[in-house]
Structure formats: C-alpha cells, structure tokens
C-alpha positions as a printed Julia matrix, in Angstrom:
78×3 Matrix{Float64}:
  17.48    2.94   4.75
  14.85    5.64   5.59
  12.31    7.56   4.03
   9.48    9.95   4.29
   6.28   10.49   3.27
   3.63   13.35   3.54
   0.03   11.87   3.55
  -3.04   13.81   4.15
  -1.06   16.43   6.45
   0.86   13.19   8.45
   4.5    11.92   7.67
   5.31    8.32   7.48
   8.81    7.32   8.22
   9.67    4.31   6.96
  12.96    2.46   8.08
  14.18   -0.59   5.91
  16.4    -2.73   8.23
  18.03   -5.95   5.92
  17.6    -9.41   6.59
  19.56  -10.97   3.87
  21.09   -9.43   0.69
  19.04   -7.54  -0.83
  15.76   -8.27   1.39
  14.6    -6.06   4.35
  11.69   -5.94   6.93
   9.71   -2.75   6.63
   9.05   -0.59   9.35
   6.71    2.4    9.85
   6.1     5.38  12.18
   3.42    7.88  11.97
   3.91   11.39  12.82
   2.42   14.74  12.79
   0.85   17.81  14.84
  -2.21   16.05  16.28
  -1.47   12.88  17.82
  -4.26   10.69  18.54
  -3.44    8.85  22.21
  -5.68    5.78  21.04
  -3.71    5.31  18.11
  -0.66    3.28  18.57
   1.32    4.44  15.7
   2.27    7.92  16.76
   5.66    8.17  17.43
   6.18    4.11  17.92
   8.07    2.08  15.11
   5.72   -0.59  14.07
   6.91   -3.62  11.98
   4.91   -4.35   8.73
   3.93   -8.15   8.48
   4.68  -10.22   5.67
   8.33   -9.51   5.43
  10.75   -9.98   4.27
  10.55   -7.78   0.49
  12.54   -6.61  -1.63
  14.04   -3.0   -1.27
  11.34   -1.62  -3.58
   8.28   -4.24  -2.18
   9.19   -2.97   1.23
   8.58    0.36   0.8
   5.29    0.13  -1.11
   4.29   -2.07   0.98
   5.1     0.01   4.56
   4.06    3.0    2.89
   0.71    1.77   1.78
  -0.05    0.38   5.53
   0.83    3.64   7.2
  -1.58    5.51   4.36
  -4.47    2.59   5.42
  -3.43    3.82   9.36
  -3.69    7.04   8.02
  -7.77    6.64   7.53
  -8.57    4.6    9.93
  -7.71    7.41  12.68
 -11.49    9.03  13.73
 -11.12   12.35  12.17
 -13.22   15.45  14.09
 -17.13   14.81  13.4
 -19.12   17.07  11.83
C-alpha cells in the first residue's frame, strides 16, 4: 500500500509492506526539487521504528516522521 503526501513543497511516499494480518511496517521516502546530499532521506526508503501498526497507525505514524525530517533539513539562511 502506498501513499503520498505534499509537505511544505516536499512529497512523502509512504509504502506499507504487511507483517501479519492486518499489521504493516511503515516506510518513508522524501522527495522533491532540491535535494539536500547530507540528508539521507532523499530518494532512499527508510523504515520507521516502532513497527509493526496498524494500517491507519502506520501511516500517521510514517507520515508524521517524514514531516519531523521535513524541518530538520537546514533551510537557506537569511
């Protein structure tokens, strides 16, 4: 199961792959026009710990840890 998400100009794609019924492991990829070398989630699946959640758990959960990625990249200074 997939999804995407638009946050502040980035996507989040977040895959759901199951573990049992009904429970899954979140996963998350950032991507957008400016990709930040130093920042590991660009274009590279990254499991979310904690796993694993329900359908809906999983992707609150993935999609609230690729926001928090989301703000932790340095933005331009000024």
């Amino acid at each position: 199961m997939q999804r995407t998400v638009s946050y502040r100009g980035l996507d989040i794609y977040i895959e759901l792959r199951p573990t049992s019924k009904d429970m899954f492991e979140p996963w998350l990829r950032i991507d957008g026009p400016n990709q930040d070398a130093r920042t590991a989630a660009f274009g590279t699946l990254i499991k979310v710990r904690g796993g694993p959640y329900s359908r809906r758990w999983a992707y609150l959960v993935a999609e609230i840890a690729g926001q928090t990625s989301i703000d932790l990249i340095p933005g331009p200074e000024g």
